[in-house]
C-alpha positions as CSV (number, residue, x, y, z in Angstrom):
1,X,5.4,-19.7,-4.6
2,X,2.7,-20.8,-7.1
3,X,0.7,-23.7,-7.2
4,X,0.3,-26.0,-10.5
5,X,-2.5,-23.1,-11.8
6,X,0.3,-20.2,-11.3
7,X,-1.8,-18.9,-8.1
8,X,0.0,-17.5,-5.5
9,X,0.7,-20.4,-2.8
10,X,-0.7,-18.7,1.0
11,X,0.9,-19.6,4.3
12,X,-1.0,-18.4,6.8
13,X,-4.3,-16.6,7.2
14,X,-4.5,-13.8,10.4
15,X,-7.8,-13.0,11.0
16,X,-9.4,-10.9,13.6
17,X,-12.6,-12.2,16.3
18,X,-14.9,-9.5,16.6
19,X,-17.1,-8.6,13.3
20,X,-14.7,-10.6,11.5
21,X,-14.1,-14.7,12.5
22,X,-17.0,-14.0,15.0
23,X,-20.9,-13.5,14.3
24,X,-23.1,-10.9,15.6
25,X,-23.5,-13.1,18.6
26,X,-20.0,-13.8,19.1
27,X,-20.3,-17.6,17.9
28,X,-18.0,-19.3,16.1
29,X,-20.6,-21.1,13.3
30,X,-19.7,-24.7,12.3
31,X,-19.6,-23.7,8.7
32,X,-16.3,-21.5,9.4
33,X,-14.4,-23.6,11.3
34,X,-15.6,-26.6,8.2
35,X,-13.8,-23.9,5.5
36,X,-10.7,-23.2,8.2
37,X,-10.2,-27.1,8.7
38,X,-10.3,-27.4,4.6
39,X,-8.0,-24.6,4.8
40,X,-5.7,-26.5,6.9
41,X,-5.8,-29.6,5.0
42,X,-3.9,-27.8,2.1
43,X,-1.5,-26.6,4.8
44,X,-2.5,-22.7,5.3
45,X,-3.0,-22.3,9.3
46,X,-5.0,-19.7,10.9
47,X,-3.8,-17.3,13.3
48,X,-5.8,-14.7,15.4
49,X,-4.8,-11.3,16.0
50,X,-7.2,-9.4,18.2
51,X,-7.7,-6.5,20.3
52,X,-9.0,-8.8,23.0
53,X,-7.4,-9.6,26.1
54,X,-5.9,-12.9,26.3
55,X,-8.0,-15.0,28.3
56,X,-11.0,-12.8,26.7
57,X,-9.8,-14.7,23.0
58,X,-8.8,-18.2,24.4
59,X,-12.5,-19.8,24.2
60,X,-12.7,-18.6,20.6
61,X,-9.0,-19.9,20.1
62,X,-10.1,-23.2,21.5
63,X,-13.3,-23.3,19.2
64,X,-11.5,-22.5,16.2
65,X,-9.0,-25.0,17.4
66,X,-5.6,-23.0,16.7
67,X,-2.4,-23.8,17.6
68,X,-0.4,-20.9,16.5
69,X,0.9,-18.2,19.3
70,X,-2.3,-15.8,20.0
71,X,-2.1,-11.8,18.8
72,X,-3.8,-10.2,21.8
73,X,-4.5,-6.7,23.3
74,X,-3.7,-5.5,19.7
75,X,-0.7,-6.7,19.6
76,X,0.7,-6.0,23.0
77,X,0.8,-9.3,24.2
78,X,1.9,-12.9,22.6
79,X,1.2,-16.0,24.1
80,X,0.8,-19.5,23.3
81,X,-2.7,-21.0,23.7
82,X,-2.3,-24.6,24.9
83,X,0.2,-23.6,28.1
84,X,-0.1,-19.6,28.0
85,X,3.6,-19.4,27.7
86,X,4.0,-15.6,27.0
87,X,6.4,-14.6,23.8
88,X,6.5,-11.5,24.1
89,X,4.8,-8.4,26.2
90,X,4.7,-4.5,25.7
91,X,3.6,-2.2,28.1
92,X,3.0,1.3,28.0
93,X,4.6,4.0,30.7
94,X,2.2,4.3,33.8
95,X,2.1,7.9,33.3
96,X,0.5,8.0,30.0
97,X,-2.3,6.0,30.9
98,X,-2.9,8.1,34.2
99,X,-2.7,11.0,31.8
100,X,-5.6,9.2,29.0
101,X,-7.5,9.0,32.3
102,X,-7.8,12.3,32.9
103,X,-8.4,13.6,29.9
104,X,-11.1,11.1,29.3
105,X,-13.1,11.9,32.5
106,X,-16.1,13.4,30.5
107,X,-19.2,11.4,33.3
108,X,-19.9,9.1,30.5
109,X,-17.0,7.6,29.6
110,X,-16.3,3.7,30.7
111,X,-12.7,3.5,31.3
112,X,-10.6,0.0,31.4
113,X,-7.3,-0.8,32.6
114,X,-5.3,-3.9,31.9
115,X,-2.4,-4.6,34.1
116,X,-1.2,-8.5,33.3
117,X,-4.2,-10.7,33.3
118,X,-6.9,-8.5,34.7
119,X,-9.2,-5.6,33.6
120,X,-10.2,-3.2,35.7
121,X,-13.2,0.1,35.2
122,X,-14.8,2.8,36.8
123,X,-18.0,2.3,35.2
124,X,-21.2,0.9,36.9
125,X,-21.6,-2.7,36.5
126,X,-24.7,-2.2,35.3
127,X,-23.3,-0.2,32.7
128,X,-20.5,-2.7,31.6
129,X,-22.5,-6.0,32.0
130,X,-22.9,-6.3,28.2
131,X,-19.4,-5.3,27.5
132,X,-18.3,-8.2,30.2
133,X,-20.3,-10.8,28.8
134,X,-19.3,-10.0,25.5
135,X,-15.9,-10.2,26.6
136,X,-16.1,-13.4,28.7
137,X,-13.8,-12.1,31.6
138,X,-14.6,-10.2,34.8
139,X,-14.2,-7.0,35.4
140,X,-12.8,-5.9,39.0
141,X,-14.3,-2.3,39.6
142,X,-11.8,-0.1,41.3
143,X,-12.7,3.8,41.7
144,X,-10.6,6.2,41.3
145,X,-9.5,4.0,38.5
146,X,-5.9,5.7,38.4
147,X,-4.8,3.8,41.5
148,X,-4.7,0.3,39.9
149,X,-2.0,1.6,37.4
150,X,0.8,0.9,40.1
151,X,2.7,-0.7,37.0
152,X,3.3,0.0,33.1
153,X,-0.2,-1.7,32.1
154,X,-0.7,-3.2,28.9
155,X,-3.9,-1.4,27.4
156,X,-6.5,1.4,28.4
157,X,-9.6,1.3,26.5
158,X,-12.1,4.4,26.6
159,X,-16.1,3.2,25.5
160,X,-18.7,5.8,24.8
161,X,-21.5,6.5,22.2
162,X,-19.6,7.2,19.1
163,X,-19.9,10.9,18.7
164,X,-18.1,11.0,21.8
165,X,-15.4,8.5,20.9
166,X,-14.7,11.1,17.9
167,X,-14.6,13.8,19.9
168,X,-12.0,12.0,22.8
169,X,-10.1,11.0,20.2
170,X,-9.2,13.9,18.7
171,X,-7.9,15.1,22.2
172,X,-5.9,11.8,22.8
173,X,-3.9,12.2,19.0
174,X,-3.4,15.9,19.5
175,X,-2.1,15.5,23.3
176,X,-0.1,11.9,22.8
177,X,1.0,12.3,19.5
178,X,3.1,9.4,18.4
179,X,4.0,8.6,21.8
180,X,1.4,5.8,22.3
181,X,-0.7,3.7,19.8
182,X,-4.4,4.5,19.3
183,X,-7.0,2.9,17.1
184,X,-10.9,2.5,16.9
185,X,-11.3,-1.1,17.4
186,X,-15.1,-0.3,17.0
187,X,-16.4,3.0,16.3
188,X,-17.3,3.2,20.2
189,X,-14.1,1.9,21.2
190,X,-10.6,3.8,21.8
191,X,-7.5,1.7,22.3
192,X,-4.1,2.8,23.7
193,X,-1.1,1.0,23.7
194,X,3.0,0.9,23.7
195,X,3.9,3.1,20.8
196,X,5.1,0.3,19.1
197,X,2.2,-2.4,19.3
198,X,-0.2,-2.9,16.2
199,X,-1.3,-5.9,14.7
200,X,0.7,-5.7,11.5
201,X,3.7,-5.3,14.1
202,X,2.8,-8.7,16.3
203,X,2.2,-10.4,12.7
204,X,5.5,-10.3,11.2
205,X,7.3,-10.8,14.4
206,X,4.9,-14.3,14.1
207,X,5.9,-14.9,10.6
208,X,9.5,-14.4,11.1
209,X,9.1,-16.9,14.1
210,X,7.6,-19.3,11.9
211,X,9.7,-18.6,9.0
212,X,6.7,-17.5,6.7
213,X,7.6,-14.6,3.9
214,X,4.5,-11.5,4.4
215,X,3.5,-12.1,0.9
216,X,2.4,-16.0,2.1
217,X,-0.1,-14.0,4.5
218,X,-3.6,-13.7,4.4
219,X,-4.9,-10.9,6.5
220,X,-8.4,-10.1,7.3
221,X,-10.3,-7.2,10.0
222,X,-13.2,-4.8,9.9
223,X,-11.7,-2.4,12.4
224,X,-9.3,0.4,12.5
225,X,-6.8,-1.6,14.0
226,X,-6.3,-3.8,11.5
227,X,-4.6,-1.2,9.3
228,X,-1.7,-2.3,9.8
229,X,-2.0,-5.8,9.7
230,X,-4.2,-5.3,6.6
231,X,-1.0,-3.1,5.0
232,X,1.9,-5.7,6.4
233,X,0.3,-9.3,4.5
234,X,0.6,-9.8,1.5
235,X,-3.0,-9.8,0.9
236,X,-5.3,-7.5,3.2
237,X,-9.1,-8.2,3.1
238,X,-11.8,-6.3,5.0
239,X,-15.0,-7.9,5.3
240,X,-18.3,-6.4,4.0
241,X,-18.9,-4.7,7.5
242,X,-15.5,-2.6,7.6
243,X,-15.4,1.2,7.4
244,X,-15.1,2.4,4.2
245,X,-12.3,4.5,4.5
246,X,-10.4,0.8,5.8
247,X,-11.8,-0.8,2.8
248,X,-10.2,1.8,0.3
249,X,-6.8,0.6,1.8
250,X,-7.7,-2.9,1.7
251,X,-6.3,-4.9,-1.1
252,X,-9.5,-7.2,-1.4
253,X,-13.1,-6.3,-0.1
254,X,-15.5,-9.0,0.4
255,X,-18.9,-8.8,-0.4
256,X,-19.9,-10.6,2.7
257,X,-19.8,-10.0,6.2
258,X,-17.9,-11.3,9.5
259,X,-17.3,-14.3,9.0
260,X,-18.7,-15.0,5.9
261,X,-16.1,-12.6,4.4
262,X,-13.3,-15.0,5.5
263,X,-15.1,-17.8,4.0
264,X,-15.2,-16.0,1.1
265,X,-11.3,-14.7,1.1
266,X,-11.0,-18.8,2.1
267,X,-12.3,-20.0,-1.2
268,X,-11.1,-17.7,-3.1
269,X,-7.7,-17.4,-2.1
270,X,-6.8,-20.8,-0.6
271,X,-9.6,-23.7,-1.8
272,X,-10.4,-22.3,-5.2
């Protein structure tokens, strides 16, 4: 649909928190959620898709004051963010995260386990502080770590000093396969999920829900799993601070950073 200057007509904008909505101090500034609320005033709604746990997103949700059903966990989970009411859930088999355990137990690694709500580590809590406060949840320490996976969890993440992430992820592809989803949220970050979570997945199961054609989406992320959100809307945007190999595959690369990329993509796209 095109408005009365032939520009394409935009839905719906998915954006991702960390290096992308967020600052470098994980704030929501005033002057993005000014641009999202002008956003909204010509009727293009902001969703967030994160890699995030669920309550880990909801205080940005609130300050960014969404409505729309929250991507979480990279997709895995769904929920709604006034009442939490879940939409839909994927786990991943309890044996393959047992199995990313051991084959990430290198004496550096911090490990995490999410079953439902909470997110457990083996790692010191001196080690993880940083990593919990950035998250805004606490941790529950559990060693050996294995013996909280008692269920199908919903995400193991692996953190380590990048050369390291590299290196364990080169093991995890060539032993999983296709039989689980792995990204680099960050490039010290490894993600595993159900085979069948991404972003781009969660985002057009949203759009369908709200009866919103991908080519009326907005998507924007600086991390590797946003690929596929990136690849699914009809416009994908990495900000300034992405990788560059994301960037090549991104239809539209701004020239700013985190959050001032969306404001850019914003006025671009939507206000201008």
């Amino acid at each position: 649909m095109s408005n009365e200057n032939g520009k394409h007509k935009f839905k719906l904008i998915a954006a991702d928190l960390d290096g992308t909505l967020l600052d470098d101090q994980y704030r929501v500034m005033p002057e993005l959620l000014e641009t999202v609320n002008r956003a909204r005033a010509r009727g293009v709604e902001l969703a967030v898709a994160t890699g995030r746990l669920y309550p880990s997103a909801l205080p940005f949700v609130s300050d960014l004051e969404i409505v729309l059903p929250v991507i979480a966990s990279n997709g895995a989970v769904v929920r709604k963010p006034g009442n939490g009411e879940l939409i839909c859930q994927w786990t991943m088999k309890r044996e393959l995260a047992i199995e990313a355990l051991k084959l990430t137990e290198n004496g550096t690694a911090q490990r995490f386990v999410n079953v439902n709500d909470a997110f457990y580590t083996d790692a010191p809590e001196e080690a993880s502080r940083r990593y919990q406060q950035a998250l805004k949840i606490q941790f529950l320490r559990k060693v050996p770590l294995h013996e909280v996976i008692t269920e199908d969890p919903i995400m193991v993440v692996i953190r380590d000093s990048e050369e390291e992430v590299a290196r364990l992820t080169g093991i995890l592809r060539e032993h999983f396969g296709d039989r689980v989803y792995l990204a680099n949220s960050k490039p010290f970050f490894i993600d595993i999920n159900h085979p069948g979570v991404s972003k781009g997945s969660a985002l057009m199961d949203l759009c369908r829900r709200l009866g919103i054609e991908a080519k009326d989406v907005i998507a924007i992320g600086d991390g590797w799993n946003d690929e596929e959100m990136l690849k699914a809307a009809g416009i994908g945007a990495a900000v300034a601070n992405a990788p560059a190999l994301l960037k090549e595959k991104a239809d539209y690369v701004c020239t700013h950073p985190t959050f001032k990329g969306v404001i850019e993509i914003i006025e671009r796209f939507v206000l201008n």
